[in-house]
Steps between C-alpha positions, in 0.01 A plus 500: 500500500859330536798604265474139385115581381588809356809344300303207312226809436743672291675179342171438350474880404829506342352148304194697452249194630220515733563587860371193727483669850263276806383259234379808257658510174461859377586546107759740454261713244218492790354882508610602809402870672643669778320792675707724754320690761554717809296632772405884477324635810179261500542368129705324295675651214654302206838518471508304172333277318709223264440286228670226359596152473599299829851367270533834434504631838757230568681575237567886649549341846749285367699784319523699833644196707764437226576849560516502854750211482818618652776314717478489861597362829515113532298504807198670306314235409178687406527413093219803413473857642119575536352836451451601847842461618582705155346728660587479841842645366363861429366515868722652759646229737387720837157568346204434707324404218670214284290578233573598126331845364160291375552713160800368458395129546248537237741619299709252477263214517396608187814570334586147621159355341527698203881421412489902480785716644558547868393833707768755483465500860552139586869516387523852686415423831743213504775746414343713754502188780848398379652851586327563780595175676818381687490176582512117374219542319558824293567280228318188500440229232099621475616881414777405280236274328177777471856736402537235176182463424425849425788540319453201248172603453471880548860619334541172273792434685693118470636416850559133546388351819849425725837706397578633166888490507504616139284831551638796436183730555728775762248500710442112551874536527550755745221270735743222441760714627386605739427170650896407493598796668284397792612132503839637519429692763322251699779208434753786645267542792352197586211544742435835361145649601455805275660477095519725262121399401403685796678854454568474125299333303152726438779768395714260255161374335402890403794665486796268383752692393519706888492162688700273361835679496479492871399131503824383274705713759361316805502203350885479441488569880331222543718271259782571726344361745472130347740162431649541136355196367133673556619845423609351149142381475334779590716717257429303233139522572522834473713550219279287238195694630668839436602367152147495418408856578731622264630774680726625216181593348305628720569607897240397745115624447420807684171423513248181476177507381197342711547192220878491522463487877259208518789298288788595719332348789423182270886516447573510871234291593617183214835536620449463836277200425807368310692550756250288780531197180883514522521467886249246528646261204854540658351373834423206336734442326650504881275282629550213266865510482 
C-alpha cells in the first residue's frame, strides 16, 4: 500500500465516510474482527482476538500516526512509519537476528488497534538503543517519533511536532541545550569527527546538573575559536535558551527521570532539526540571489 493510498484512507476516516479500497467500498460502521495468533511448538496459540468496527479501527490507527508525526530530514520522503520498522528500533544494530521480541510486537499492535496505551517497554528499549549507540543514527527521526508517541499518549504529555521555542519544560530545555553547545563546537571545528554527543551526551540526559558545567566551560573554548559576527550568534543562542531554564530558581537537575529523559532528547533532537531548516533555507536563499 503507497503513502498516497494510505493518506486518502484516513481523509475519509477523519470525514468519517466509507473506505473505497480496489473498487470495494467498505462502510465505516462495517463489523470488522481481528484475530492475532502465533505458533507454539506444533499449534497455534491465540494471541488475541478483537472486535470492533472497521472505522473504528481506523480511527485508532489514525490517532497513532498523528502521534508519530514529528519533523525530520528533507530527504526522508517516507510520509508514514510502519510498525515493523517501529520495531526494528528496539533491535540491536549488530544482531543476527533483526527481529523484534514477538511479545512485544503483539503488544503494540494491539495498543495501536485499540487506541490503548503503549508497552512500558517499547519506550524503554529505545532509551536503551539510544544510550547504547554512537553513531548517526543514535538519534534518528523514527526513535524520536516512537519517543513522542509514548509520551502524548502514555504520560499525557503536549509536545508539538517540530521545535517548541516557547517550552520551558527543563528538561526539553536542557535537550535544546545541549544541541547548541555541540553546533558550537562543530562550527569551531569544522570537519570534526567525534562531538560532544559522543562522550557527553548519555551523561547530560541523566545527570544534568554534573555534565553541563563542564560543557559551558568547553564551550567558551570553543567560542574563542570563531569570527565575532558568529560568536555573537551563537551567544545569543545561548543566552535566550538559558533565560528559559530559570536558573535563579533552580540550578541544573541532578537527576532525570526515564520520562524527563525521553523529552531532553526530543529537545536535542527538534533543535537540531531546526537547525538542518535554517541551513537549507539560507542555501536558497543563495541560490536564487
Amino acid at each position: 500500500m503507497t503513502d498516497q493510498t494510505l493518506h486518502a484512507f484516513f481523509e475519509h476516516v477523519r470525514e468519517g465516510r466509507s473506505v473505497s479500497y480496489e473498487g470495494l467500498d467498505i462502510p465505516f460502521d462495517n463489523p470488522f474482527y481481528i484475530l492475532g495468533i502465533a505458533p507454539n511448538a506444533a499449534r497455534l496459540s491465540v494471541r488475541f482476538f478483537l472486535a470492533g468496527t472497521f472505522g473504528g479501527f481506523l480511527q485508532s490507527t489514525l490517532a497513532h500516526q498523528e502521534r508519530m508525526e514529528i519533523v525530520r530530514p528533507k530527504f526522508q520522503e517516507q510520509a508514514s512509519i510502519p510498525i515493523w520498522q517501529m520495531l526494528g528500533e528496539t533491535v540491536k544494530p549488530q544482531s543476527r537476528d533483526k527481529s523484534a521480541s514477538p511479545l512485544l510486537a503483539g503488544s503494540v499492535l494491539r495498543a495501536i488497534l485499540m487506541n490503548d496505551p503503549y508497552p512500558a517497554a517499547l519506550y524503554e528499549n529505545i532509551l536503551l538503543r539510544i544510550r547504547a549507540e554512537h553513531d548517526e543514527h543514535k538519534i534518528n527521526f523514527r526513535r524520536a517519533a516512537i519517543l513522542k508517541a509514548c509520551l502524548i499518549k502514555n504520560k499525557g504529555r503536549k509536545i508539538t511536532v517540530a521545535l517548541d521555542e516557547s517550552s520551558t519544560n527543563p528538561a526539553y530545555v536542557l535537550g535544546r541545550l545541549f544541541a547548541v553547545l555541540e553546533r558550537i563546537q562543530q562550527d569551531a571545528n569544522p570537519g570534526i569527527l567525534a562531538t560532544i554527543k559522543d562522550r557527553y551526551f548519555n551523561a547530560a540526559c541523566a545527570t544534568p546538573a554534573r555534565v553541563f558545567p563542564v560543557l559551558q566551560k568547553l564551550s567558551q573554548h570553543h567560542l574563542r575559536k570563531l569570527p565575532e559576527k558568529s560568536r555573537a550568534y551563537h551567544e545569543i543562542q545561548v543566552g535566550r535558551i538559558m533565560d528559559l531554564l530559570r536558573m535563579q530558581e533552580a540550578p541544573f537537575p541532578r537527576t532525570l527521570s526515564l520520562e524527563a529523559q525521553g523529552i531532553f532528547i526530543l529537545g536535542y533532537y527538534h533543535q537540531r532539526q531546526q537547525f538542518f531548516a535554517r541551513k537549507k533555507k539560507t542555501t536558497n536563499e543563495m541560490e536564487e540571489n
